[in-house]
N, C-alpha and C positions, 0 to 999 in steps of 0.2 A: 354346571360350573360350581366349583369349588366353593363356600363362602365363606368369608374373613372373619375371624374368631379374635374376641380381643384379647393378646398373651397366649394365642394358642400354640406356637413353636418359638421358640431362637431363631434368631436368623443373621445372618455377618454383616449386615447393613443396619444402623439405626439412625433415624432421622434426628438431628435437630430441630426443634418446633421457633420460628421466632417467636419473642414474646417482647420485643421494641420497637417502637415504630419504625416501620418501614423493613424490619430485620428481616434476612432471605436467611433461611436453614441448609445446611447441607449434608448430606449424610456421610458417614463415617464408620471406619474396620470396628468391628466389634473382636478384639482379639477373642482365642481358641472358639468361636461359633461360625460355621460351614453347613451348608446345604448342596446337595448332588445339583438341586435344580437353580441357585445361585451361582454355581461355578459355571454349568451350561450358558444362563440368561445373561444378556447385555441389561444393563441397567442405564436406565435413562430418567433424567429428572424432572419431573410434570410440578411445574410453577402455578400454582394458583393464587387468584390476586382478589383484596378485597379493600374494603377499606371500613376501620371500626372507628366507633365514638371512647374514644381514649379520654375524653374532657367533654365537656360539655351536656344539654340536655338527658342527652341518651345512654350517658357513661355506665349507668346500671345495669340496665340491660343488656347493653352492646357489649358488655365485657364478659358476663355469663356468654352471649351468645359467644363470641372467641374463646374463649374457654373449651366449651363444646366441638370447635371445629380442630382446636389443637388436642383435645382429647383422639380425636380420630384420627390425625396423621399420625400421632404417635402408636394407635391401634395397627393401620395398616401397616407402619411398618415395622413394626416387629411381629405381624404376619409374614413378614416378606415381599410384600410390595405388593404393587396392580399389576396381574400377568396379564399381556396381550398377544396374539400372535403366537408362534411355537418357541419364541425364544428372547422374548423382550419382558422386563420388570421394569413399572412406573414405579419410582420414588418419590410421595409428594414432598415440596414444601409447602412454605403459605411468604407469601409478601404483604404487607397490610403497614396504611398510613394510617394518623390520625385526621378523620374528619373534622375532629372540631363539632359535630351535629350541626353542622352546615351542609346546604345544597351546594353551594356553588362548587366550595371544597370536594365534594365530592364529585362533582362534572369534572373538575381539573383531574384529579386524581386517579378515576378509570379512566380518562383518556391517558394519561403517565404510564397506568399497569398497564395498557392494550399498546400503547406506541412505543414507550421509552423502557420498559421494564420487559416486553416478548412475554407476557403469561399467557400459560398456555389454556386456561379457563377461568371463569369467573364467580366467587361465591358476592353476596350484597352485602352493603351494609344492612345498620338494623333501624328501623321504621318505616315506617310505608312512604314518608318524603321524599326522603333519603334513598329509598330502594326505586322511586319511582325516578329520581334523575341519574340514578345509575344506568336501571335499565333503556335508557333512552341513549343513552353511550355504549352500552353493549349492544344492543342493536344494532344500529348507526354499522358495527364495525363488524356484525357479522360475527360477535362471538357467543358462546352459551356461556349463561349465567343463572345459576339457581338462588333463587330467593328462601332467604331464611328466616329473616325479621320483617315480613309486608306482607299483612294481611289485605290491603287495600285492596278493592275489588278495578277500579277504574285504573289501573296501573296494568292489569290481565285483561283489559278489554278493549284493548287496540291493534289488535290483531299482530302482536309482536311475533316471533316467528322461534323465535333463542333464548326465550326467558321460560323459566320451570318455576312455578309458585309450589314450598313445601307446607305450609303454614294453609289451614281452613282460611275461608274467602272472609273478609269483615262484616258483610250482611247477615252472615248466620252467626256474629258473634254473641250477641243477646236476646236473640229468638229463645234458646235454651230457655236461657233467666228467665223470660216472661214464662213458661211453662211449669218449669218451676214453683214461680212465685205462685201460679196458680191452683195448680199443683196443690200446695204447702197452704194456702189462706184463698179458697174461692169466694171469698169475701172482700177483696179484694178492689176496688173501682176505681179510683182515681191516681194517678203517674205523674212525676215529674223528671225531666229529662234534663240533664246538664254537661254538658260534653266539650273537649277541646274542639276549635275550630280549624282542626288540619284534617288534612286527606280522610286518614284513616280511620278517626273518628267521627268524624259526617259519611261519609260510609255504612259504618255501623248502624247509628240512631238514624239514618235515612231508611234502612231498613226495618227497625226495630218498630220505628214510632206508627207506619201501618201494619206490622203485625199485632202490636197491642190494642190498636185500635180494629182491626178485625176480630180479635178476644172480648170485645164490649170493653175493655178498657178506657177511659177518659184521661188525656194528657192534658193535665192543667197547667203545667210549666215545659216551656222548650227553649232552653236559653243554650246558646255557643259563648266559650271564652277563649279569650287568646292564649294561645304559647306561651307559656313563662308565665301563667297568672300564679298568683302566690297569695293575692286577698279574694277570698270566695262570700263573704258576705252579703256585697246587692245581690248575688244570688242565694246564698241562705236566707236572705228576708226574704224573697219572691215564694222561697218554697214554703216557708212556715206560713205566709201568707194563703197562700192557696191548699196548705192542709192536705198534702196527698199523704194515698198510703203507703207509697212505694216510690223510692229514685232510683233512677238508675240513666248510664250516661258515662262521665271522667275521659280520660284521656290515656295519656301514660304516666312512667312511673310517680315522678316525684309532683305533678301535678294531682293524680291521682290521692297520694298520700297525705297531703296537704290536704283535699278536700274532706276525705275521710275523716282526718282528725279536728276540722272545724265543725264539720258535721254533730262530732261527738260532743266537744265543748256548748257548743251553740246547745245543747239537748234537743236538736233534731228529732220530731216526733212523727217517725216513718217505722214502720213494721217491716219494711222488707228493704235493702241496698247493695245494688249492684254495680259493679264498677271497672271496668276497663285496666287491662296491664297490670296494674299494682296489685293487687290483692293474690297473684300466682308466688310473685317475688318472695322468697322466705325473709327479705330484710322486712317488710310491711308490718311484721312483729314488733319493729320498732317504736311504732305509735302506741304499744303498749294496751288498754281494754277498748279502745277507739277502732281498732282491725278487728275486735270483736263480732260475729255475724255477718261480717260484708262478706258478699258473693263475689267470686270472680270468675270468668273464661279463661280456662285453661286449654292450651293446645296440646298438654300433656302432664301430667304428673306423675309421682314417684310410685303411687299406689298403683299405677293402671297395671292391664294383665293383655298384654298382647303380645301372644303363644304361635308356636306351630299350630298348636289346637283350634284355633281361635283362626288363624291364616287357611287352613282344611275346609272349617265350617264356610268360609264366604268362596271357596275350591278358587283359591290364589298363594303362592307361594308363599313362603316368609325365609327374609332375606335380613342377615348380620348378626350382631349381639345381642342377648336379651335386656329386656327391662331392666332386671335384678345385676346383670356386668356391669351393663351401663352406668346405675348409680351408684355399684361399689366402686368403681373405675373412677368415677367422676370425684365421690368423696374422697378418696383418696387423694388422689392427684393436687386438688385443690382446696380441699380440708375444710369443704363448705357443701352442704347439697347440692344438683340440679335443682333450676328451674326450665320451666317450656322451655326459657330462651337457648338455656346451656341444649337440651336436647333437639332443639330447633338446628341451631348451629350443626351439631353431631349429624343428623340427619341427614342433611341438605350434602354434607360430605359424604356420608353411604350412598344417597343416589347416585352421585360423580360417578363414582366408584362404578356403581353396577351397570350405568350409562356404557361406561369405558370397557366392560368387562362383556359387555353386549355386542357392543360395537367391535368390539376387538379392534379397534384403531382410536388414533387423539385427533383424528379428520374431524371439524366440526359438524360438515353436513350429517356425516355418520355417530353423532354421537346424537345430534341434534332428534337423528331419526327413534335413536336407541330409546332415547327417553318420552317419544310420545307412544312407544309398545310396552313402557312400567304401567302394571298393575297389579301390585303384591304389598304383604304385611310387615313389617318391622317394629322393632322397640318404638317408634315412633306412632306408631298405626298405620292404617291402610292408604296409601299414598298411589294415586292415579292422576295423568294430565289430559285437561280437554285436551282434544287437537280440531275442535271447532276455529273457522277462520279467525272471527272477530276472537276468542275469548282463549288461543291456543295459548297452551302453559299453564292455564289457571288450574287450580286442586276442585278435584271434583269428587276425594272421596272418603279423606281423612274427617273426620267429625273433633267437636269439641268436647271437653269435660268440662265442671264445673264445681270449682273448692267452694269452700266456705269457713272462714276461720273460728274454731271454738275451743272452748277451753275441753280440758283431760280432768280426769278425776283428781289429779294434782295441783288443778287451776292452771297448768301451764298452755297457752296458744298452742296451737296447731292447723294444719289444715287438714282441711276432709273432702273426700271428692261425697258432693250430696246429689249430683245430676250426670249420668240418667240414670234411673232408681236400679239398671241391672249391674253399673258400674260402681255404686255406692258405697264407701265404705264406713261412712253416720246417718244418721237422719239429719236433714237441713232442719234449721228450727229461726223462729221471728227474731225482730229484735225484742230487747225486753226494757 
């Protein structure tokens, strides 16, 4: 099977991507560009439906990650579309509301794109919430839906039958980090752990807090905060109090960011800080010397290297654009780096894609089947789905990286991937 190169031919078809709420695309003559295999193909319009955080919580992220998924429709088609069949080309668009980073909004909302709106597959919004009451709507209806922003591990463990996780599971989100940290400082003993009280984040540090503690680690602090906290203090005094050598915990974006920089004000005296969501985002620069050393879980960055070469060595295919198109493609377009989220997004549409291109049909059973036989490489990494009863959909093979923000010989921020030490492009270092 042929595979989609981004800008790799002309083609007489170019998509409109929406970029308003609720906007459907349509595609359109591109005067003097023809193809022999265009004039053969019926072209048919494949509607996919989501819904992003336009306002609200999640608007940081949520908007990289659309970002990402309109980078791609506009990829495929000015490859030419999705061929299926000897003589039929998918056109996609994208349909998308605003959630608001509300649940409820978003129950209404895929039911609207499944009942009222005919799409013909489904990408998620972004968070693990938010993805988890999508997916209970895509389900329900019998449609596939890949997830691109939910790492949540309990959202893939209900034995859903239509949902594809492209994002590492939340339980390995900071197993890294502690290895790392030890890694870096096997001197190391005492942890404190501070995390939002939603899905995705009790997820993680449910996992975390008995691997550290089977490393001889000591968790002296274990505190949950709500959604929307914005004063971190009673838990700044519980940690200075209890003198650990290391936090680690946060949430997402802007909760994250906040905590980071009280951290720093407060003079926080922790040698090691790892944190959830925010520290991948290239805006977290914002905070200015406070994003200084914070570690974060990435599920992808700009520096990674994931090659044919590299697709050979694990003898699995490698499938779409490279690393290096991707984030000229992406800068370009939107005159801002990728982060995870933008390449999360992009991803989660190259599966559809080779789902579709598997399946040779837009039949759900058949595509549904298409995507529990992916197991291969991409600009994204290695992307495989259990098809274990209880846990089918979940990613069982993509891995994470791990930035860490530091200054350049210029004193300007940056990130660096510091874990794992074969991926590494600094050495991670304490705080100071």
């Amino acid at each position: 099977m042929k595979l989609i190169r981004p800008a790799a031919v002309l083609v007489a078809l170019v998509g409109l991507v929406a970029t308003a709420c609720g906007g459907t695309a349509a595609p359109t003559s591109s005067p003097g560009a023809s193809t022999q295999a265009s004039a053969a193909a019926t072209t048919q319009k494949l509607v996919i439906g989501f819904t992003a955080s336009q306002t609200g919580a999640q608007n940081v992220a949520s908007k990289k990650q659309t970002e990402g998924i309109q980078l791609w429709v506009d990829d495929v088609t000015k490859a030419g579309g999705i061929k299926i069949g000897s003589n039929t080309v998918l056109m996609p668009e994208i349909k998308f509301y605003d959630d608001e980073s509300k649940t409820d909004r978003v129950q209404a909302l895929y039911t609207k794109l499944i009942n009222d709106d005919k799409v013909d597959f489904l990408l998620s919004p972004y968070s693990s919430g938010l993805v988890k009451a999508a997916a209970v709507v895509s389900e329900q209806n019998g449609k596939v839906m890949v997830t691109a922003g939910g790492a949540d591990d309990a959202t893939m463990e209900q034995g859903f039958k239509y949902i594809f996780q492209v994002y590492t599971p939340a339980s390995k989100y900071l197993t890294g980090a502690i290895d790392l940290m030890l890694k870096l400082d096997p001197t190391i003993k005492k942890v404190a752990i501070v995390n939002e009280k939603d899905s995705f984040s009790t997820s993680v540090v449910a996992a975390a807090k008995p691997y550290a503690e089977s490393k001889g680690l000591q968790v002296v602090v274990s505190e949950g905060y709500d959604t929307g906290a914005t004063d971190f203090n009673p838990f700044i005094n519980k940690i200075v109090a209890a003198t650990p050598d290391a936090i680690i915990g946060g949430g997402h974006f802007q909760d994250g960011t906040t905590f980071a920089k009280q951290l720093y004000e407060k003079k926080v005296n922790a040698r090691f800080i790892a944190l959830l969501v925010a520290p991948p985002e290239p805006t977290f620069s914002d905070i200015g010397d406070a994003a200084q050393y914070i570690v974060g879980p990435s599920q992808w960055e700009t520096q990674v290297k994931y090659t044919e070469a590299g697709a050979k060595a694990l003898s699995v295919p490698f499938y779409g654009t490279t690393v290096e198109t991707f984030t000229k493609s992406y800068t370009t377009k939107f005159n801002a780096p990728p982060s995870y989220h933008s390449a999360g997004g992009y991803a989660a549409g190259l599966m559809l894609q080779k789902a579709l291109e598997d399946a040779q049909s837009t039949d759900q059973e058949k595509v549904r089947a298409a995507f529990d036989k992916l197991d291969l490489m991409t600009f994204f990494g290695h992307v495989k789905f259990s098809t274990e009863a209880k846990t089918h959909g979940k990613q069982v093979a993509h891995d994470m990286v791990y930035v860490q923000w530091l200054k350049d010989p210029s004193g300007k921020l940056a990130t660096q991937i510091v874990w794992p030490l074969e991926a590494k492009s600094a050495d991670a270092q304490l705080r100071k």
